[in-house]
C-alpha positions as CSV (number, residue, x, y, z in Angstrom):
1,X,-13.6,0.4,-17.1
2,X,-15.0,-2.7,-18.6
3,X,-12.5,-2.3,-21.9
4,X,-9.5,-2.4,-19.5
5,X,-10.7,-5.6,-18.4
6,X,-11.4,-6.9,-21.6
7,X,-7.8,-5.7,-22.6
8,X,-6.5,-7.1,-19.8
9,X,-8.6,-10.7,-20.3
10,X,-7.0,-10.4,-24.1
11,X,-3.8,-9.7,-23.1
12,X,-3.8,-12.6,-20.2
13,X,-5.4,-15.4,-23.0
14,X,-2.7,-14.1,-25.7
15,X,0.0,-14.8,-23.6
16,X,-1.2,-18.3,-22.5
17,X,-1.7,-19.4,-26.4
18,X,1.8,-17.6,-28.1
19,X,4.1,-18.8,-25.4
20,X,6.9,-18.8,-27.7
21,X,6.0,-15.9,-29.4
22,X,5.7,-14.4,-26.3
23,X,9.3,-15.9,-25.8
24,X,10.5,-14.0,-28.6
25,X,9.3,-10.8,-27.5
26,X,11.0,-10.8,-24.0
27,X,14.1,-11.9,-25.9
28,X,14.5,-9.4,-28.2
29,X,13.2,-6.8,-25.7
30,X,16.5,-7.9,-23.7
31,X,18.7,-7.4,-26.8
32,X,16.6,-4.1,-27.4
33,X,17.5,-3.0,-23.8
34,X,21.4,-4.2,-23.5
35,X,22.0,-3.2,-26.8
36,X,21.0,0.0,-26.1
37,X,23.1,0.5,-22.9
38,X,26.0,-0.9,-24.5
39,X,25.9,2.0,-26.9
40,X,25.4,4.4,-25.0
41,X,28.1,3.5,-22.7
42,X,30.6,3.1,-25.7
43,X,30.0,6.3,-27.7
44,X,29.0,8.3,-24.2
45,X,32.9,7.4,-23.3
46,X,34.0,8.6,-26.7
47,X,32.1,11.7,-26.6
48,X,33.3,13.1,-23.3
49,X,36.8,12.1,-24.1
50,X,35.6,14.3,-27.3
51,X,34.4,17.0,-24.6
52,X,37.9,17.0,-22.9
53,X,39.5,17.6,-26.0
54,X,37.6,21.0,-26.3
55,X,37.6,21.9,-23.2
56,X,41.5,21.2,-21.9
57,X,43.2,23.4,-24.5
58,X,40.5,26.3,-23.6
59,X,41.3,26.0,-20.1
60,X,44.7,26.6,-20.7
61,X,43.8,29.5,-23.2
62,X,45.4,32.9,-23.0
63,X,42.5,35.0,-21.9
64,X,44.5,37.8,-21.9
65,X,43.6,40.7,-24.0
66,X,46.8,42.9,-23.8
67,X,49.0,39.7,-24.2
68,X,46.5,39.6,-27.6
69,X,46.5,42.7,-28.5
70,X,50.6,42.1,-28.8
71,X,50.2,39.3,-30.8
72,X,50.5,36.1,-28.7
73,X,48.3,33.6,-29.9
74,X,44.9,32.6,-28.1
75,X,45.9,29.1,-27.8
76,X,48.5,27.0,-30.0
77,X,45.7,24.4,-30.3
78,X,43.3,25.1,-32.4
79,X,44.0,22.0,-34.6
80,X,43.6,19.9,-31.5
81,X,40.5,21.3,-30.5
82,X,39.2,21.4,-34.0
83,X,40.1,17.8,-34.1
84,X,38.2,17.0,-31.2
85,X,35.0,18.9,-32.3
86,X,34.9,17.3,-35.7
87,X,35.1,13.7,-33.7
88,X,32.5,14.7,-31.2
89,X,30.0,15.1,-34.1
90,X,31.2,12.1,-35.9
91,X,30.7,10.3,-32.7
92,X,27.4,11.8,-32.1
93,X,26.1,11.3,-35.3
94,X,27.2,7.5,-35.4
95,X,25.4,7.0,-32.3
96,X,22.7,8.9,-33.2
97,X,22.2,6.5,-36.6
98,X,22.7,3.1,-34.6
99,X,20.3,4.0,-31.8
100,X,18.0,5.4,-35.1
101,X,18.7,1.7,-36.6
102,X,17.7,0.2,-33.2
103,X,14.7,1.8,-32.7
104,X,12.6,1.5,-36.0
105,X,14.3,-2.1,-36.7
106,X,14.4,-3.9,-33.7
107,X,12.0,-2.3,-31.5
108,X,9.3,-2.1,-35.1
109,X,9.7,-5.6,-34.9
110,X,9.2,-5.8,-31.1
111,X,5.8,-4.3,-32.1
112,X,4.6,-6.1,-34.8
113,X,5.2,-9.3,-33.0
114,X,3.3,-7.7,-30.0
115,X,0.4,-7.1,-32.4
116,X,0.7,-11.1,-33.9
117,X,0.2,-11.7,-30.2
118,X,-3.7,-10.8,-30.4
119,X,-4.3,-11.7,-33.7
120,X,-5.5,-14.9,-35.2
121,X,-2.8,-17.1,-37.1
122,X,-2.4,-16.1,-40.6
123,X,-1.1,-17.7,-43.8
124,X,3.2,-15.4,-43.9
125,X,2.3,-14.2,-46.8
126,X,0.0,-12.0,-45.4
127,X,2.0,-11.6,-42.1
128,X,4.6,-10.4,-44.3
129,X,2.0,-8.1,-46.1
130,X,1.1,-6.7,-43.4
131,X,4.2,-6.8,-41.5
132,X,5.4,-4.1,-44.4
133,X,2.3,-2.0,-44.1
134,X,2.7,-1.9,-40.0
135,X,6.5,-0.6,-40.7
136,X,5.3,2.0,-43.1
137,X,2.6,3.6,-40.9
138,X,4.9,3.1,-37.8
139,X,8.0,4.9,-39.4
140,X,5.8,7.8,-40.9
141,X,4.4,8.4,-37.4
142,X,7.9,8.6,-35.9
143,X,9.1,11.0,-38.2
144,X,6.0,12.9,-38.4
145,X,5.7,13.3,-34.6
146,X,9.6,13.0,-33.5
147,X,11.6,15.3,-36.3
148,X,9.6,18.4,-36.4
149,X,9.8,18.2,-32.5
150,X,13.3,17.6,-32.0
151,X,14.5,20.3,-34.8
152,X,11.6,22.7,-32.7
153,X,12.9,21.6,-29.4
154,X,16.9,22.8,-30.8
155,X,15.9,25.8,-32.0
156,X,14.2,26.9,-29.1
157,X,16.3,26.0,-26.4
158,X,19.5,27.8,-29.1
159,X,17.3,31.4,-29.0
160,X,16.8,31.0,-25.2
161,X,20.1,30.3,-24.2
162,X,21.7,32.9,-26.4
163,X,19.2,36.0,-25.1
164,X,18.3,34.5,-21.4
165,X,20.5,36.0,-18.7
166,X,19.1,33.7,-15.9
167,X,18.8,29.7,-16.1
168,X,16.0,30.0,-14.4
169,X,13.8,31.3,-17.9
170,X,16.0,28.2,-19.7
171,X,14.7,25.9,-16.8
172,X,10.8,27.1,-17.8
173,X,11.5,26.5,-21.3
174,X,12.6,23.0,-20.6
175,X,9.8,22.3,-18.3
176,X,7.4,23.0,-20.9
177,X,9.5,21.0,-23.4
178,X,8.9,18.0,-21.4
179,X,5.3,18.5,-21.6
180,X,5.8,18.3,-25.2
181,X,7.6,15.2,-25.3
182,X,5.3,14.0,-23.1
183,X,2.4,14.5,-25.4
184,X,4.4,13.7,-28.3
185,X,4.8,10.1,-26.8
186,X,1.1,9.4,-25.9
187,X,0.3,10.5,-29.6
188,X,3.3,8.2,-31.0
189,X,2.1,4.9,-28.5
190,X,-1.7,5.6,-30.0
191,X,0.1,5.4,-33.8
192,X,2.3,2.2,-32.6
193,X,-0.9,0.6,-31.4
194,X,-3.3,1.2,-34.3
195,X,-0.4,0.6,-36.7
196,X,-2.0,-2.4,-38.2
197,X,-5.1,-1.0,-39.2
198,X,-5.0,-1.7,-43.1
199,X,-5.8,1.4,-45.1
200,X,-3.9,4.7,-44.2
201,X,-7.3,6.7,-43.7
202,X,-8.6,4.5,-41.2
203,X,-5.2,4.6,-39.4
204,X,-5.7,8.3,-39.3
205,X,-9.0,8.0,-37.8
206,X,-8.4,5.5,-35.5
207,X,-5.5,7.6,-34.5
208,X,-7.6,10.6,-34.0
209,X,-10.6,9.3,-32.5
210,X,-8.2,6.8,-29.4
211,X,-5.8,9.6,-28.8
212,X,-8.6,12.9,-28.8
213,X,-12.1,11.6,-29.1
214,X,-11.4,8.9,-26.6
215,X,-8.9,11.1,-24.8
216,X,-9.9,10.1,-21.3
217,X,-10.4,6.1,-21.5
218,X,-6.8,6.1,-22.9
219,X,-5.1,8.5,-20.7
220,X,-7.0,5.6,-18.2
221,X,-4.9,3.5,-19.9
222,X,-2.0,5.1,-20.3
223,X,-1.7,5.9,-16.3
224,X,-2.5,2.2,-15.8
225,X,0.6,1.3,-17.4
226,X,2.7,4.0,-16.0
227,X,2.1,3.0,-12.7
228,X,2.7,-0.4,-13.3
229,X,6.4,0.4,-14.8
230,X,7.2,3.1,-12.4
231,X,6.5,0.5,-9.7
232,X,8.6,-1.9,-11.2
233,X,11.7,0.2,-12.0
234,X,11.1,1.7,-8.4
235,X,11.7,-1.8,-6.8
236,X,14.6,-1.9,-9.6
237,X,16.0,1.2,-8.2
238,X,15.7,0.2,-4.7
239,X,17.6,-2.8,-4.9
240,X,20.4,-1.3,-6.9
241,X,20.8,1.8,-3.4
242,X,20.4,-1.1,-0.9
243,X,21.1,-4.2,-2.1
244,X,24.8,-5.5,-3.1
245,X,23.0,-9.2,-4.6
246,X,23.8,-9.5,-8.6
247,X,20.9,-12.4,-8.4
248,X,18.6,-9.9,-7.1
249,X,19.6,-6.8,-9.5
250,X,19.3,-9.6,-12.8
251,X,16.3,-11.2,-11.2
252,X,14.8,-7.4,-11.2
253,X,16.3,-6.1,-14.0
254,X,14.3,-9.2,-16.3
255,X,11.5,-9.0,-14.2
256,X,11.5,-5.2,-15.4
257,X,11.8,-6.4,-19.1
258,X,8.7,-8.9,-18.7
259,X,6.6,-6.2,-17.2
260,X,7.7,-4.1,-20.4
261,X,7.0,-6.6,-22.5
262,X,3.1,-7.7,-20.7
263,X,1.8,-3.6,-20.7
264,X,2.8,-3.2,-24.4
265,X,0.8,-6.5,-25.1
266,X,-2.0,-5.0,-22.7
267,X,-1.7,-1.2,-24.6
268,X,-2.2,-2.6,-27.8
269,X,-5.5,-4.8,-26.8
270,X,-6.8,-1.8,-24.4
271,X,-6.1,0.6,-27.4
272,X,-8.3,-1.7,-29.3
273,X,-11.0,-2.1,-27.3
274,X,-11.3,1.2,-27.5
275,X,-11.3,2.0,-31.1
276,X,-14.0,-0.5,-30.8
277,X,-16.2,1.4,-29.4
């Protein structure tokens, strides 16, 4: 355990040197966070209203198959629920692209900063240098890990629900599903945190020996860090049934942010110490 405590000393001394970097982080990590919720709440609105649109005119659908057979139309609003459809996938692709936008942007640069936390000052032309090479590995490891699982993930879950006949063999499928995501996240953190490694090959080993050779320590880790989050979006979650105190739900909610913002700091200096060894 002596590499969490050196992560954690790093992580502690960081902080305590880059208070305004550390600033910025927990600032941006706020615009990260409401800016995500306020999109989703937007285009979540728009999408169900969407939904409606479908789902009304079918509701009031002739289902009757002599009435059919005669020649009375299904419904008179195909052009309406048509409509509807081709704005539900406009809406979910917009939201789709600015939560995309969010994501490798804003949250990228979340990272990188993260990383300056634990570094040494630099002259910005080589922050900027290697700012651009951090975006490049980070972006390839998102699409190589997130795309082929989320065009896998549709496919499957499309065969199962057309030939299962109970929900309990779709409920399986989505079980192990989460299993997946699950392990596509730990491999994704382990990219994010050796990102900055400067050639691609010893990105790739670095990447392989922390997230398999080292399995263990950083699963260590990586629990570490989920029990500290879970406990504080648990005390989040408490206040929000019991308590009727705005103070007391902002006061959480930022002290949720912080502790965000402290375990990436501590992930990227454990995941170090690690490849270190």
């Amino acid at each position: 355990m002596e590499y969490v405590k050196r992560g954690l000393h790093n992580t502690i001394n960081s902080i305590k040197k880059n208070k305004l970097l550390f600033l910025a982080i927990f600032l941006l990590q706020i615009i990260f966070v409401v800016s995500s919720l306020w999109l989703g709440s937007q285009y979540l609105i728009k999408i169900l209203e969407d939904t409606q649109g479908i789902i009304g005119p079918l509701e009031n659908a002739n289902y009757d198959s002599q009435q059919i057979e005669k020649g009375e139309a299904f419904t008179p609003d195909y052009a309406s629920i048509y409509n509807s459809y081709q704005s539900m996938l406009k809406n979910v692709m917009i939201f789709a692209a600015w939560m995309a936008a969010l994501y490798l942007l804003l949250n990228g640069s979340i990272w990188l900063l993260s990383h300056w936390m634990l570094q040494e000052k630099k002259p910005w032309r080589l922050r900027v240098r290697e700012g651009f090479q951090f975006f490049l590995k980070a972006w390839a490891s998102i699409f190589l890990l997130l795309a082929p699982f989320k065009i896998a993930s549709y496919y499957v879950l499309l065969h199962f629900i057309r030939v299962s006949q109970s929900f309990d063999n779709i409920a399986v499928v989505l079980k192990i599903l989460l299993v997946a995501l699950f392990v596509v996240s730990y491999l994704l953190l382990v990219a994010l945190a050796a990102a900055p490694v400067p050639s691609w090959k010893q990105f790739a080993k670095m990447w392989v020996k922390v997230s398999i050779v080292k399995f263990k320590k950083t699963m260590i880790l990586f629990f570490l860090i989920a029990a500290a989050l879970f406990a504080s979006f648990a005390a989040l979650y408490g206040a929000i049934e019991y308590e009727k105190s705005a103070a007391l739900l902002l006061l959480l909610g930022l002290f949720c942010i912080m502790i965000i913002s402290v375990t990436r700091i501590f992930w990227i200096a454990g995941i170090q110490e690690i490849g270190r060894e």
